[in-house]
Each structure stands twice: as C-alpha cells, then as structure tokens.
C-alpha positions in Angstrom: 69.1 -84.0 -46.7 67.6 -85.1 -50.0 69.6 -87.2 -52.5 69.9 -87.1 -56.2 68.9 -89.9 -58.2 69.2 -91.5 -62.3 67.3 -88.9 -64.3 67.6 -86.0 -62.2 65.0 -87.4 -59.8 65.3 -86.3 -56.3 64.5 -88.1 -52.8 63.7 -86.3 -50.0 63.8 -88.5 -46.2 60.5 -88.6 -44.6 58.9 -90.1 -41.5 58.2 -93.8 -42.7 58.8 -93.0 -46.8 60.2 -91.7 -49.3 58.9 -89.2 -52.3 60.7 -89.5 -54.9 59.8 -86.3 -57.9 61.2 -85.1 -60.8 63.3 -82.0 -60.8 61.3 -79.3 -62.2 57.9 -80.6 -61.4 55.9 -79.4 -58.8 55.4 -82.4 -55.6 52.3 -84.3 -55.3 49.4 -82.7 -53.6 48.2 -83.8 -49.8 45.5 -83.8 -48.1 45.2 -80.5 -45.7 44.6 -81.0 -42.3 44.1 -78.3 -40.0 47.3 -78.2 -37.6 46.4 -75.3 -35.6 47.8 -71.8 -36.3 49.8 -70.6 -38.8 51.3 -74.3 -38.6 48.5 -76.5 -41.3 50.5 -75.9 -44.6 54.1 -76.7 -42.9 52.6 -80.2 -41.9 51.2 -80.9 -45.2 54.3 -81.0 -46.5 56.0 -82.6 -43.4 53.4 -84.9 -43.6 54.2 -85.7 -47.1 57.9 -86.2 -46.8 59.0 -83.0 -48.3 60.3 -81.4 -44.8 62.2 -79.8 -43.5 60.3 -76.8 -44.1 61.4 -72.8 -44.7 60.2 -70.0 -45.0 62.0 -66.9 -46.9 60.2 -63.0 -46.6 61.8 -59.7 -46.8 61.8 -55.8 -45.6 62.7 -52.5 -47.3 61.4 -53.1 -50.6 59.4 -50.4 -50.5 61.7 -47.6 -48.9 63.7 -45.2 -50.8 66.6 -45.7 -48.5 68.5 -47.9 -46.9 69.6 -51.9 -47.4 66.8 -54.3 -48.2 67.1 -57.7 -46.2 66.1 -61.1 -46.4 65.4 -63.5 -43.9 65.6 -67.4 -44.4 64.2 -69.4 -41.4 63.5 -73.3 -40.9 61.6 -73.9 -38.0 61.1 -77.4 -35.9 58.3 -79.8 -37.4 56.1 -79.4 -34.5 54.7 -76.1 -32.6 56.4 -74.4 -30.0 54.6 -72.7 -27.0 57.3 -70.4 -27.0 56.1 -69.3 -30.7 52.7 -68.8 -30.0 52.5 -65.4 -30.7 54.7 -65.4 -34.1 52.2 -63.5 -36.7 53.3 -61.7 -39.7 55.9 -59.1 -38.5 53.3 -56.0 -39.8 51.0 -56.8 -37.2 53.1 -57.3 -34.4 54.4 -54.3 -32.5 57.9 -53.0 -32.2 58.0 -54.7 -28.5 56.4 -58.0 -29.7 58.9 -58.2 -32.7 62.1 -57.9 -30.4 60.8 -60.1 -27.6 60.6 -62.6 -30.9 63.4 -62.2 -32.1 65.8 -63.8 -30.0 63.6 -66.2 -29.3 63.3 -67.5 -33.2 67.0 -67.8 -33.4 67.5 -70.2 -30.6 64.6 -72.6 -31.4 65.2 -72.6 -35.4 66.7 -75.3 -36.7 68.4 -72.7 -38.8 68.0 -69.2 -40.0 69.7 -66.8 -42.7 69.7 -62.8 -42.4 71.1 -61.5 -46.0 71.5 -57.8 -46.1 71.6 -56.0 -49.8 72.8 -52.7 -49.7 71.4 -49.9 -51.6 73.9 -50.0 -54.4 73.0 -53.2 -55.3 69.6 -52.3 -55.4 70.5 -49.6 -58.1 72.7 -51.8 -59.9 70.5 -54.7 -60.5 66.6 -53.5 -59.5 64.8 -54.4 -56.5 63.2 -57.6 -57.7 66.3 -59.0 -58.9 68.4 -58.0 -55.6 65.0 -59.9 -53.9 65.5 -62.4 -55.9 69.0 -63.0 -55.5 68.7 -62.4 -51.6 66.2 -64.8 -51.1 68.5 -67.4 -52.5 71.5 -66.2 -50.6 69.3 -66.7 -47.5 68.1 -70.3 -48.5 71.6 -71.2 -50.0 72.8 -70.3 -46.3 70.9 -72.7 -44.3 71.9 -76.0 -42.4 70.4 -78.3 -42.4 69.1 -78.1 -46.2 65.4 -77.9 -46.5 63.3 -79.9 -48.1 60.8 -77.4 -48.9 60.8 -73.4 -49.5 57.9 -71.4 -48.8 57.9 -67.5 -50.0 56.1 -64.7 -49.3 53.9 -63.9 -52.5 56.1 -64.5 -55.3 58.0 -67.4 -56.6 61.8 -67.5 -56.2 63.5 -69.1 -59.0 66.7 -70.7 -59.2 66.1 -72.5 -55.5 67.9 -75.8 -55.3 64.8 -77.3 -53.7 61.0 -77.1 -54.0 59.1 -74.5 -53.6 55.9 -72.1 -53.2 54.9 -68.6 -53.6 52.4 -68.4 -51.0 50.4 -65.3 -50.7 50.5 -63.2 -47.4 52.6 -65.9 -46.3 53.9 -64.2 -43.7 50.3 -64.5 -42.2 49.8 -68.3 -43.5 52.9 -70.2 -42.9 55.0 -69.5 -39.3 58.3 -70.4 -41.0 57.7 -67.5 -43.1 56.2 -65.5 -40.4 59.4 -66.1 -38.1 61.4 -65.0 -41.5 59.6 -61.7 -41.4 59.9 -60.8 -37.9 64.3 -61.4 -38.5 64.7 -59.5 -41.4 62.0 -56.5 -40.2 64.0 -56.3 -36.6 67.5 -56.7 -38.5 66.5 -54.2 -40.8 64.8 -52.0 -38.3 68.2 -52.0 -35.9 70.1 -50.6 -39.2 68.2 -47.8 -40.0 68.8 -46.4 -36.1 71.9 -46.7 -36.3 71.9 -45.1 -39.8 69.6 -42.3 -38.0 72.7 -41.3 -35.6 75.0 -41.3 -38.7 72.6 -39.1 -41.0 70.5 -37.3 -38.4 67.4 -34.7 -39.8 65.9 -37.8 -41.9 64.4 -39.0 -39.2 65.1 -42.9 -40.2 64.4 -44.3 -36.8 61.1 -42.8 -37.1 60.0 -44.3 -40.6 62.7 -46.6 -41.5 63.1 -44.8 -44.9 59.9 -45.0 -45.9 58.4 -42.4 -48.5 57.1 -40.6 -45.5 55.5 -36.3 -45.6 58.6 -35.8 -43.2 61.1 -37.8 -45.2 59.9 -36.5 -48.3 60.5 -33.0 -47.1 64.0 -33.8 -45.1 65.2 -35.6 -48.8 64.3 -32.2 -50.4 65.5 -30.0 -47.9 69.0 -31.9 -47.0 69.4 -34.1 -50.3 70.5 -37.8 -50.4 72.7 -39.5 -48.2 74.9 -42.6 -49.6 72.2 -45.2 -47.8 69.3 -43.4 -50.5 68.6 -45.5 -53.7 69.4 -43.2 -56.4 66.8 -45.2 -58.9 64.1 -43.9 -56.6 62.4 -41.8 -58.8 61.8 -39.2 -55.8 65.5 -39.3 -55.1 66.7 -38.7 -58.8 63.8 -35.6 -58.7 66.0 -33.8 -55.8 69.1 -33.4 -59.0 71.4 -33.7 -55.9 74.5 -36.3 -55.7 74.1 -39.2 -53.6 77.2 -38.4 -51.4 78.5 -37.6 -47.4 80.0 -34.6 -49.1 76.8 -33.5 -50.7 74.8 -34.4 -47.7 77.4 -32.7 -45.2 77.1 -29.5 -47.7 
C-alpha cells in the first residue's frame, strides 16, 4: 500500500524502489516493452513501481432499462494461463464470458461489482452515476492499488493514479477482466428481471433500445427497472410503475 509523505507526496512500494510523485501530477513515463497480450501497459507500470494495477469498465450505459454496473478488478503482476482468453467482454460470447467469470474472481487479487439502479441514474445522470460507481468499485478493493486504469474516460476523484485508456477493455486485461464481471453481473439481472416483467423480452436484449423493445415499451409502457430520463421512455406519457405496467 502506498504511503503519504511531507507535501502531499505519495510513495508507492515497488520491486527494488521507490517512486515517489506529487499528488495531482501525472507519474513519470516508462519505457514500453512488449509483455505479450493485453498484459504490456500493466507491466509498464509494474515495472515502474506504480502496481498493483486495476482496471475499472462498465455495462448498461447505453440501455433504457435496467441498473448500470461497474466492475473494479486488480489482477496478479504476471499472466495467467488460465486468462488466456480474457478479451474485451463485446467480443467474447455469452459461453466464453461465464466460463470467465468464475474464473477471474478466484485468481484476482481483488475485484468490486457496484450495481446502480435505474433511479439513480435519473436522479443524478448516467455519467455521474458512472462516475460515482467507478469510484465505489475502486474504493472497494483490497489490497489498494497503485494504479487505476479506465475504460475511455478519466474518473476523477480516485485516491490513486490513474488513466483513461481508450478501448481499454481491448488494451489492458485488468480492465478486460472488469468488463467480463460487470457484463455477466449485469447480464444475470436482466433475466431475472425478464421473469418478473415478461413481454420485454430483457433476456433477449438486455434493455437495449432494440425494434422489439421499442415496440414492447409502446405497447405495454414502463416498468419500474426503465429509466424515466430516457427520452424514448418519457415519449410513451405512461407512469413508470408495477401498477401501470400490470394495467
């Protein structure tokens, strides 16, 4: 775990040294060298004293219903055979992703799932219920890391480093392995939402602004898992309630 220092500096263990930065300011830069897989930036910053690395990515931001969640995951320094096939969790298939799953949580050092439901997301927006559950997830994780790598965006308000990288989630594994928990975690939910609101067919398309879930919206009105600042939501001028869905 890193230590605080006179002046706000902060030192962060390594293998053989110490890096001692400012807070605010960005680390110094290292030389890349190709690790192998989606494992090269991780290393740098092992490398460099600034690990334990993690990686923080999300699903359902895009969906007009149901929670979005956010996944924090710190992965071992070196590679594991038995994350070989880790990718970002678009690409993998359904299968793939749950055979991963499991697998991800037992070899992490640590991992965080932080669900936000979809009042939240009304109350505050989406990027600021990302926001907010990305540091949730981080703020979650033990050991501390050193390091925080996200997926396409910066995340302020982290009490560590840290690094919007973009499609991260097919750059760095520790954000890959985030991706594939939050995308299963989130993927689990909306079946089990399907049983509870069938006709929207949420097991299907996960929420997604779908032809069929545009037309089941329309047809049956929201349910209380739709985000009523959707703007094809509001459109429907139907209450976002069990008793307006079950009438």
């Amino acid at each position: 775990m890193g230590t605080t220092g006179k002046g706000g500096k902060k030192t962060q263990p390594s293998s053989g040294k110490k890096v001692v930065w400012e807070s605010g300011e960005w680390p110094p830069r290292v030389v890349m060298r190709r690790a192998g897989g989606l494992r090269t930036l991780e290393s740098a910053l092992i490398r460099s004293g600034l690990g334990p690395v993690a990686g923080v990515d999300e699903a359902g931001r895009g969906p007009s219903a149901g929670p979005l969640v956010i996944a924090a995951c710190l992965l071992p320094p070196k590679p594991l055979t038995a994350l070989a096939g880790i990718d970002d969790s678009k690409r993998l298939s359904e299968a793939v992703r749950e055979e991963l799953f499991p697998v991800i949580q037992r070899v992490a050092l640590a991992w965080r799932v932080v669900v936000v439901p979809s009042w939240e997301i009304d109350a505050i927006g989406i990027h600021v219920a990302n926001i907010e559950g990305m540091r949730r997830a981080v703020a979650g994780l033990d050991p501390v890391p050193g390091y925080v790598l996200s997926d396409g965006f910066r995340v302020p308000g982290l009490p560590v480093p840290s690094l919007p990288v973009i499609g991260g989630d097919a750059t760095a594994a520790c954000i890959a392995a985030a991706s594939v928990l939050a995308k299963v975690t989130r993927d689990r939910m909306m079946v089990e939402l399907d049983q509870q609101y069938p006709g929207y067919g949420f097991a299907a398309h996960k929420g997604y602004n779908t032809v069929e879930h545009t037309e089941a919206l329309n047809r049956l009105g929201p349910t209380a898992e739709h985000r009523r600042s959707w703007r094809n939501v509001r459109e429907t001028g139907r209450v976002a309630t069990d008793a307006a869905y079950a009438g």
